[in-house]
N, CA, C and O atoms as a DFTB+ gen file, in Angstrom:
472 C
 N C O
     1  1      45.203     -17.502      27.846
     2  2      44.755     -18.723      28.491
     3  2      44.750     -19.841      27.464
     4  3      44.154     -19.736      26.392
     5  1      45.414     -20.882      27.821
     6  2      44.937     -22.200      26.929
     7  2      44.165     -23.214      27.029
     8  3      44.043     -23.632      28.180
     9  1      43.582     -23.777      26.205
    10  2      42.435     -24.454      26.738
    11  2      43.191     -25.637      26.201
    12  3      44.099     -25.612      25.369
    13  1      42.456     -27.104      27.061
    14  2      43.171     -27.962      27.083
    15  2      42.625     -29.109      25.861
    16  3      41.426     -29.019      25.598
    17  1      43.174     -29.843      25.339
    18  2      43.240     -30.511      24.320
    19  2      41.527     -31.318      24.186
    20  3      40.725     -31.423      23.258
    21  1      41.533     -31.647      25.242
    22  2      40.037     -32.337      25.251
    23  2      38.773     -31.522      25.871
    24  3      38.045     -32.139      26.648
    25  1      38.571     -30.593      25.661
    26  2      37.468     -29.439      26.240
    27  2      36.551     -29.548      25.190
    28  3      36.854     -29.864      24.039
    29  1      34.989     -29.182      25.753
    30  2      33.597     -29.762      25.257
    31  2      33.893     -28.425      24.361
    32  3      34.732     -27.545      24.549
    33  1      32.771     -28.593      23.165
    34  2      32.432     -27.349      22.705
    35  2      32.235     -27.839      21.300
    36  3      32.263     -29.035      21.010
    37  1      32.012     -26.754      20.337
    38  2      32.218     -26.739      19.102
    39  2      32.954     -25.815      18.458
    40  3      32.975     -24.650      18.855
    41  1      33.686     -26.252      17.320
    42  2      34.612     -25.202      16.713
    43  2      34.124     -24.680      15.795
    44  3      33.320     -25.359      15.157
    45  1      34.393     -23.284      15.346
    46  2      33.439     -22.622      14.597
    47  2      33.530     -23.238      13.437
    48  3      32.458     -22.841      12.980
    49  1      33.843     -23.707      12.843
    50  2      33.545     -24.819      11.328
    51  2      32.503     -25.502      11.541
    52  3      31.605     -25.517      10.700
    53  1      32.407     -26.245      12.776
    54  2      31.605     -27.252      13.019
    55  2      30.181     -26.495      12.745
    56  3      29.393     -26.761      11.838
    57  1      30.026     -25.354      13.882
    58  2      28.853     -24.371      13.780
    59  2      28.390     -23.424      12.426
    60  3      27.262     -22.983      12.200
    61  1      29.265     -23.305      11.843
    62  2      28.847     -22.905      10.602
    63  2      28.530     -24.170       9.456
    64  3      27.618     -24.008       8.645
    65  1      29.215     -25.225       9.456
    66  2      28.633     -26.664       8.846
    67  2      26.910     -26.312       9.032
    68  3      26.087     -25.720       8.334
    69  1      26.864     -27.058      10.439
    70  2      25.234     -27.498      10.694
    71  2      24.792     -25.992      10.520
    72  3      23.612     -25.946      10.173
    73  1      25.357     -24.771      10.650
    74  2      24.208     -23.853      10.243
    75  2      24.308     -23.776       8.371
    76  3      23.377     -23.248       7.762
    77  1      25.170     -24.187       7.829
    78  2      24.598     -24.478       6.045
    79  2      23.849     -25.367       5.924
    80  3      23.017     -25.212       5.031
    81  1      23.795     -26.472       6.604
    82  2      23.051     -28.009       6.358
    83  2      21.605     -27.377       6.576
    84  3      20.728     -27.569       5.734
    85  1      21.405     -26.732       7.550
    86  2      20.333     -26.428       7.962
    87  2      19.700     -25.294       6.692
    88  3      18.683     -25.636       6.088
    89  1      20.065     -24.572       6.513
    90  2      19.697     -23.504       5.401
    91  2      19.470     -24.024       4.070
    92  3      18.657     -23.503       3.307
    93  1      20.338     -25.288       3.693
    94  2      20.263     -25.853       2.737
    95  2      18.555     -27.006       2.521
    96  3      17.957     -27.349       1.501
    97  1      18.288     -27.285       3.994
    98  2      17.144     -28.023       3.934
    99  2      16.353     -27.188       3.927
   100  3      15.619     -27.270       2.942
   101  1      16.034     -26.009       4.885
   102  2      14.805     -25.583       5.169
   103  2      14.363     -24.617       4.142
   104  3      13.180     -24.520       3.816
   105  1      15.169     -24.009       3.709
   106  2      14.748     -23.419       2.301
   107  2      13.959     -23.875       0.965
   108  3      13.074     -23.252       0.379
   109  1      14.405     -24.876       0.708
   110  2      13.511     -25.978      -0.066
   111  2      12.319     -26.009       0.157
   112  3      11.401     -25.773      -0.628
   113  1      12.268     -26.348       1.400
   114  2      10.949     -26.734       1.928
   115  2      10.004     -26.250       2.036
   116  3       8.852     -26.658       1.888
   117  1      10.636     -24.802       2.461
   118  2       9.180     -23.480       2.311
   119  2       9.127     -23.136       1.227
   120  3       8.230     -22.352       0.917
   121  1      10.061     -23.590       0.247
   122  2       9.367     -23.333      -0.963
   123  2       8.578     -24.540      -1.093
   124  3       7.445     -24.058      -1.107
   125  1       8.463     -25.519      -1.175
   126  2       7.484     -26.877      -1.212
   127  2       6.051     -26.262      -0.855
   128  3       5.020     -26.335      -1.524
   129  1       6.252     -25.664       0.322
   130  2       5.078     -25.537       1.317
   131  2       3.897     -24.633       0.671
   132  3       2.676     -24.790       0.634
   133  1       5.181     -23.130      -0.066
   134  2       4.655     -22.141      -0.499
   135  2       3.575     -22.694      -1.896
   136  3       2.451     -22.286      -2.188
   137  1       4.313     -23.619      -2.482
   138  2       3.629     -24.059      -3.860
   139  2       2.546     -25.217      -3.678
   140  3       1.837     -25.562      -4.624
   141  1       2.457     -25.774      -2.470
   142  2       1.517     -26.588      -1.869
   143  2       0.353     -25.913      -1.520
   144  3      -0.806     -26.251      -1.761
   145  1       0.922     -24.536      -0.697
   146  2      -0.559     -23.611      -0.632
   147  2      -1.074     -22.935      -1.502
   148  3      -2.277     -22.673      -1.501
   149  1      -0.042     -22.438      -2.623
   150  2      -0.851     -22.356      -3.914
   151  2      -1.736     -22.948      -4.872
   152  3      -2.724     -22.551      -5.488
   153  1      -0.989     -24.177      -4.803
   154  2      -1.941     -25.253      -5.311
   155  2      -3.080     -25.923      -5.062
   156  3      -3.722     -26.515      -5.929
   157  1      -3.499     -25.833      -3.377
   158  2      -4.397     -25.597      -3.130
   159  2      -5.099     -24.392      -2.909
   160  3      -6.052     -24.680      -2.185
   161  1      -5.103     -23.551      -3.092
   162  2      -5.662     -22.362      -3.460
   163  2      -6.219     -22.469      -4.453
   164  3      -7.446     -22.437      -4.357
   165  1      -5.532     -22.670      -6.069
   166  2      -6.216     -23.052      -6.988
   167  2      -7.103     -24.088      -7.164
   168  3      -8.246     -23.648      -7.289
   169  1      -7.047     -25.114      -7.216
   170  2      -7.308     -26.385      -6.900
   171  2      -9.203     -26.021      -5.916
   172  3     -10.283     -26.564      -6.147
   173  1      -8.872     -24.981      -4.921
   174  2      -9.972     -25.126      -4.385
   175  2     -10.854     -24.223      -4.705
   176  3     -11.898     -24.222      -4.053
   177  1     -10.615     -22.898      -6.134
   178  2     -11.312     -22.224      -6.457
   179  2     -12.322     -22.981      -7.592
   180  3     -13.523     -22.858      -7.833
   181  1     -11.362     -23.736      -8.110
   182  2     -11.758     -24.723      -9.463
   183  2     -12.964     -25.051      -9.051
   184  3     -14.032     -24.675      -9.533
   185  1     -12.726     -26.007      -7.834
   186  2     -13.825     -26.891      -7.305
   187  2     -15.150     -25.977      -6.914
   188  3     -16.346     -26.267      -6.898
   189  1     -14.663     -25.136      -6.702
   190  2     -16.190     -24.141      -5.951
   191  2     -16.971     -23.811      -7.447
   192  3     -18.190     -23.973      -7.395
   193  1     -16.383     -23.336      -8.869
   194  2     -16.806     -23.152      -9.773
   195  2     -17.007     -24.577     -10.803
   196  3     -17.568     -24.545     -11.898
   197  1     -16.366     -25.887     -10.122
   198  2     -17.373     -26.681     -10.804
   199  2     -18.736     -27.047     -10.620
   200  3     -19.611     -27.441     -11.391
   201  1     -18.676     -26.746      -9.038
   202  2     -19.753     -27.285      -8.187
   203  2     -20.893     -26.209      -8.742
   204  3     -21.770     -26.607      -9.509
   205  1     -20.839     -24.987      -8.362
   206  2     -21.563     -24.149      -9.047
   207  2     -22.391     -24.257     -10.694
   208  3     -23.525     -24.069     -11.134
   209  1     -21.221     -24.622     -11.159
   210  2     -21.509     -24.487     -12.438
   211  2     -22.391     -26.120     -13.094
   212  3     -23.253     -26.280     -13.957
   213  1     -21.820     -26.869     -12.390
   214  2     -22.871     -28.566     -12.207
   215  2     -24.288     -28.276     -11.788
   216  3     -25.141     -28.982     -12.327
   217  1     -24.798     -27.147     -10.717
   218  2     -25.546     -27.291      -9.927
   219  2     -26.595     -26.037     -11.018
   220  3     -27.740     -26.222     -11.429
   221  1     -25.994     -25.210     -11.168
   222  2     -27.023     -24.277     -12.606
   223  2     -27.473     -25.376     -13.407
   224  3     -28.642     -25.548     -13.755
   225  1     -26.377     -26.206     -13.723
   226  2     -27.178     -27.139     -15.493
   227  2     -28.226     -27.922     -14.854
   228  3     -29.342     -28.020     -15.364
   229  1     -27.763     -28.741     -13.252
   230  2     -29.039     -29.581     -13.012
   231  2     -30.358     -28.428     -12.380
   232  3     -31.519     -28.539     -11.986
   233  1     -29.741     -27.752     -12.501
   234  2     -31.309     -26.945     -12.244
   235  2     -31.924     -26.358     -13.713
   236  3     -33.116     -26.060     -13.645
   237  1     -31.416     -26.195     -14.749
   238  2     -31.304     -26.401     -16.002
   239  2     -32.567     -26.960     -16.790
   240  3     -33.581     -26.554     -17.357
   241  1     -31.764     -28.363     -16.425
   242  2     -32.329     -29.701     -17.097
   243  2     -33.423     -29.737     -16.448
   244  3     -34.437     -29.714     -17.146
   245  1     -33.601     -29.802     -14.958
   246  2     -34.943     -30.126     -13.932
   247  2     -36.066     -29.472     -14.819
   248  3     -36.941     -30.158     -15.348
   249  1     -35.966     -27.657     -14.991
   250  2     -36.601     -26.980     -15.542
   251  2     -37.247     -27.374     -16.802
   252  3     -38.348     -26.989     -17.194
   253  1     -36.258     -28.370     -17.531
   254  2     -36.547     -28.803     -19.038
   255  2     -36.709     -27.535     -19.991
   256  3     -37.059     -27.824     -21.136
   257  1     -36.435     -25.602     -19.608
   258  2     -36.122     -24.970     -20.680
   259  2     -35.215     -23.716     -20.733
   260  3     -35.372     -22.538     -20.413
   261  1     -34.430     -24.276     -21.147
   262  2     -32.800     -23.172     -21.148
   263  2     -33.235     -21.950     -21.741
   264  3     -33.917     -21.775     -22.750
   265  1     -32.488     -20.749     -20.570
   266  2     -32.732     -19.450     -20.642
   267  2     -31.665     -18.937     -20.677
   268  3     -30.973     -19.239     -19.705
   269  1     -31.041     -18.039     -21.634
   270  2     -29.573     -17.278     -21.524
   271  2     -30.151     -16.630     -20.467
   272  3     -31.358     -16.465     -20.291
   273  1     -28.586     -15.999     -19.252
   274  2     -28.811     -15.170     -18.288
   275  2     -27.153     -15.181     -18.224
   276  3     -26.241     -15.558     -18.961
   277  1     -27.317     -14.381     -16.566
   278  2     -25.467     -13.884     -16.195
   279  2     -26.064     -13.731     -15.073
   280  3     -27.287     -13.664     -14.958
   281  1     -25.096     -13.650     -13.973
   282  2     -25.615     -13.156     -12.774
   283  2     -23.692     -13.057     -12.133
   284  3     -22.692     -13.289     -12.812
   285  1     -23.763     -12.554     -10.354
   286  2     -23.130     -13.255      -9.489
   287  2     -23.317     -14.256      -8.655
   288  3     -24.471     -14.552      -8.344
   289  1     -22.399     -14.853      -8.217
   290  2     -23.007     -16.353      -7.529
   291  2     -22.808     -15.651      -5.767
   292  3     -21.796     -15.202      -5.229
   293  1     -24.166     -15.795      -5.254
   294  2     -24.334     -14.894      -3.834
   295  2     -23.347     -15.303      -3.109
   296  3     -22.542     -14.418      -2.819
   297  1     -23.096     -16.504      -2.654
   298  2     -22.270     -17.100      -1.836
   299  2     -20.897     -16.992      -2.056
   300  3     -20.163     -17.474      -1.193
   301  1     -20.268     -16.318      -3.292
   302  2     -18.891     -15.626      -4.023
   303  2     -18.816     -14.461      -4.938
   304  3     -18.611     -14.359      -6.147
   305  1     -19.046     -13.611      -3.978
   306  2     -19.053     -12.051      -4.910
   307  2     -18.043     -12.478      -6.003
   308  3     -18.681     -12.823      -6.998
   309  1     -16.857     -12.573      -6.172
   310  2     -15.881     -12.569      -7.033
   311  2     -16.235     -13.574      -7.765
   312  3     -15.109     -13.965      -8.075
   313  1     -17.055     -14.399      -8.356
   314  2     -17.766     -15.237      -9.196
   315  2     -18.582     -14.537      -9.859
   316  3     -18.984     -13.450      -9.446
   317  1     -18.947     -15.061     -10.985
   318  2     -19.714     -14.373     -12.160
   319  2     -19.821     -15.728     -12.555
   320  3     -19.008     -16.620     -12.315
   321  1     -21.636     -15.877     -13.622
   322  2     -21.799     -17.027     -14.068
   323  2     -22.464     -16.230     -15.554
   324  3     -22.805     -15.053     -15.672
   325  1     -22.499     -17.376     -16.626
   326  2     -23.133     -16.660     -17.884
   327  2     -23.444     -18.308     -18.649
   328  3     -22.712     -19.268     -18.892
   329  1     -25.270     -17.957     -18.907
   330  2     -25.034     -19.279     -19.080
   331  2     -25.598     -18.857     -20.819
   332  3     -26.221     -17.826     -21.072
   333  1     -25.326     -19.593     -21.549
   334  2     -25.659     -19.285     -22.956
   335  2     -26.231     -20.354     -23.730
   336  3     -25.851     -21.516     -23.587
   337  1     -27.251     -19.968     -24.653
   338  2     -27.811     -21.150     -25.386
   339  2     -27.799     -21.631     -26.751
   340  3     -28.258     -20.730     -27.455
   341  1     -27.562     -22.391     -27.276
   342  2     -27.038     -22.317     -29.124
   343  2     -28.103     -23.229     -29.492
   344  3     -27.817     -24.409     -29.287
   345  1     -29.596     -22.946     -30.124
   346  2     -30.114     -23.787     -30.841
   347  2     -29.690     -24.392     -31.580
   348  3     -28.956     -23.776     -32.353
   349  1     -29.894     -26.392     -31.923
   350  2     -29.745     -26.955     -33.087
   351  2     -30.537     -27.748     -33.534
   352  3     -30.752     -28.633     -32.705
   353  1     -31.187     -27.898     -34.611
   354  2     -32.842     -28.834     -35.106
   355  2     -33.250     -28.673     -33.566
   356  3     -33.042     -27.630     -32.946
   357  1     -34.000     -30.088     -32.872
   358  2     -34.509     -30.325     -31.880
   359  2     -33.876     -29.882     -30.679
   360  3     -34.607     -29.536     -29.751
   361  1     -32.441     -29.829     -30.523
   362  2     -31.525     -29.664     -29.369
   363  2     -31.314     -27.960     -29.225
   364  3     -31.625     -27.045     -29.988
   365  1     -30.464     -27.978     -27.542
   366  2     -29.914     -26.627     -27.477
   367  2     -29.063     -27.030     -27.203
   368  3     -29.178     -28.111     -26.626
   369  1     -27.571     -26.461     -27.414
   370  2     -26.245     -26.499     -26.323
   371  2     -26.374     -25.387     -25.467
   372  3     -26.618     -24.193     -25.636
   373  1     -26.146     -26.100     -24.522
   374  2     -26.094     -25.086     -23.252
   375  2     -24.823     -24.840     -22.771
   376  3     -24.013     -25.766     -22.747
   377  1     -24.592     -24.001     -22.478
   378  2     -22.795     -24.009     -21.924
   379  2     -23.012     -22.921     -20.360
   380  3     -23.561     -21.820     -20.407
   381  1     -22.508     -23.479     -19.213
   382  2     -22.478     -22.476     -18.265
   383  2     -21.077     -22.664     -18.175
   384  3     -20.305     -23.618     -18.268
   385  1     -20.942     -20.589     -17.816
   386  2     -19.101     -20.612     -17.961
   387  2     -19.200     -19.853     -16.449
   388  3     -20.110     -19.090     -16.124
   389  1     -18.445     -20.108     -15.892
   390  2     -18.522     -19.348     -14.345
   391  2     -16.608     -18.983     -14.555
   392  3     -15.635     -19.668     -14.870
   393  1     -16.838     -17.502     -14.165
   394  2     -15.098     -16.269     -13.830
   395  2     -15.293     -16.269     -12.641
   396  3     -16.293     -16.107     -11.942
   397  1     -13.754     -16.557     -12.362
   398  2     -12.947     -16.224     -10.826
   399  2     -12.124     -15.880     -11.267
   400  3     -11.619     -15.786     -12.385
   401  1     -11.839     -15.527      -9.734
   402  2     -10.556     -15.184      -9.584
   403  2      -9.900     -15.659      -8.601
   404  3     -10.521     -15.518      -7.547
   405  1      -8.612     -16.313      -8.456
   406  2      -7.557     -16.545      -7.566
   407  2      -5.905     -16.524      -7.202
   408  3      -5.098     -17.074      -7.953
   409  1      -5.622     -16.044      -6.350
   410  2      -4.407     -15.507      -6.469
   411  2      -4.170     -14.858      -7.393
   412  3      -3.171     -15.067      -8.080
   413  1      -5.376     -13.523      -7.742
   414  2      -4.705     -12.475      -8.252
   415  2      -4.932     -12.588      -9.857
   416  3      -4.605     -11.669     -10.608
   417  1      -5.524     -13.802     -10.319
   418  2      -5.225     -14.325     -11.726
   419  2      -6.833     -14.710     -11.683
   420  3      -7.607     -15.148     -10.832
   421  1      -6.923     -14.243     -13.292
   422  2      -8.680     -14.386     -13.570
   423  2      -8.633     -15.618     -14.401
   424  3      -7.761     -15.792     -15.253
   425  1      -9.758     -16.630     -14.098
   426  2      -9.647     -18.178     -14.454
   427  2     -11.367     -17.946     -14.874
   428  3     -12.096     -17.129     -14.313
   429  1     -11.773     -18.849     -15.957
   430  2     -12.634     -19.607     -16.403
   431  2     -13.141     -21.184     -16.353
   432  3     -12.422     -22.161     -16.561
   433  1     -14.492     -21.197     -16.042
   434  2     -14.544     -22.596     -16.516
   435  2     -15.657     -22.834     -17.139
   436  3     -16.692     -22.403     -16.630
   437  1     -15.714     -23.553     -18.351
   438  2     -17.039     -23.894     -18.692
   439  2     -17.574     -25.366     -18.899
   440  3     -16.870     -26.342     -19.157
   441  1     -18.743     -25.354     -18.765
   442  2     -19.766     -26.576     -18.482
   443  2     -20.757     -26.643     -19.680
   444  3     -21.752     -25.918     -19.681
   445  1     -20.493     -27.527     -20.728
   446  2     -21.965     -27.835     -21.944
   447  2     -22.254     -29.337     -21.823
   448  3     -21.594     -30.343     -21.564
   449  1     -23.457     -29.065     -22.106
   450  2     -24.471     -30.089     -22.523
   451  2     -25.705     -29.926     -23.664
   452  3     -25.927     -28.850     -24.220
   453  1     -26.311     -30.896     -23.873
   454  2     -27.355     -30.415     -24.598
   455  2     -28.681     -31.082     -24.516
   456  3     -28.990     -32.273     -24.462
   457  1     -29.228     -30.225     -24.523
   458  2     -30.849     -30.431     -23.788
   459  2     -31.939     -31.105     -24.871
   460  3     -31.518     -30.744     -25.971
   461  1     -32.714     -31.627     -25.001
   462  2     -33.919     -31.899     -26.254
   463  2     -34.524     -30.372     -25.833
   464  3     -34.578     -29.611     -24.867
   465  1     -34.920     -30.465     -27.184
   466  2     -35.961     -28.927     -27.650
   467  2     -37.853     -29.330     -27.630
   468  3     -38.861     -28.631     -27.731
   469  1     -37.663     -30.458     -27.491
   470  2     -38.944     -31.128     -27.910
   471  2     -38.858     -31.481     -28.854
   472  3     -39.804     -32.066     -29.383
């Protein structure tokens, strides 16, 4: 059978074109996407262990007298906090360091200041 010179359709070049164009964009992209949700992933563990770790020192300071301790943080089993104290003349440095973990990868952060001793 022959088909006639002007008949609708697409020729398979055409269909394999737009199906590379297409593979060529969307691939990219989920990788974009993939490293976007990683990044917030990280990004939002950080924040939970700054907040944490801000909120020990002002309870800290309120107290007016720094106590080494460690604990877990209730509200994130996978958190650990350790807060430590370094006398100097009148002052202490205080440092709270709070461990996570995210995506699989164990992260630190720590928080110093220093307090009057009297």
């Amino acid at each position: 059978m022959i088909f006639p010179k002007n008949s609708n359709g697409f020729t398979l070049i055409e269909v394999l074109s737009a199906f590379l164009i297409l593979i060529v964009v969307i691939v990219p992209l989920t990788y974009v996407f993939a490293q976007g949700s990683r990044g917030a992933a990280v990004s939002g563990g950080k924040t939970a262990a700054l907040n944490f770790a801000q909120q020990k020192m002002e309870e800290i300071i309120a107290e007016g007298e720094a106590v080494e301790e460690k604990g877990i943080i209730n509200e994130m089993p996978s958190y650990t906090y350790v807060v430590s104290v370094v006398p100097d003349k009148k002052m202490y440095l205080v440092t709270v360091t709070v461990s996570y973990k995210v995506l699989g990868k164990s992260r630190k952060l720590s928080l110093s200041t220093l307090i009057s001793g009297g």
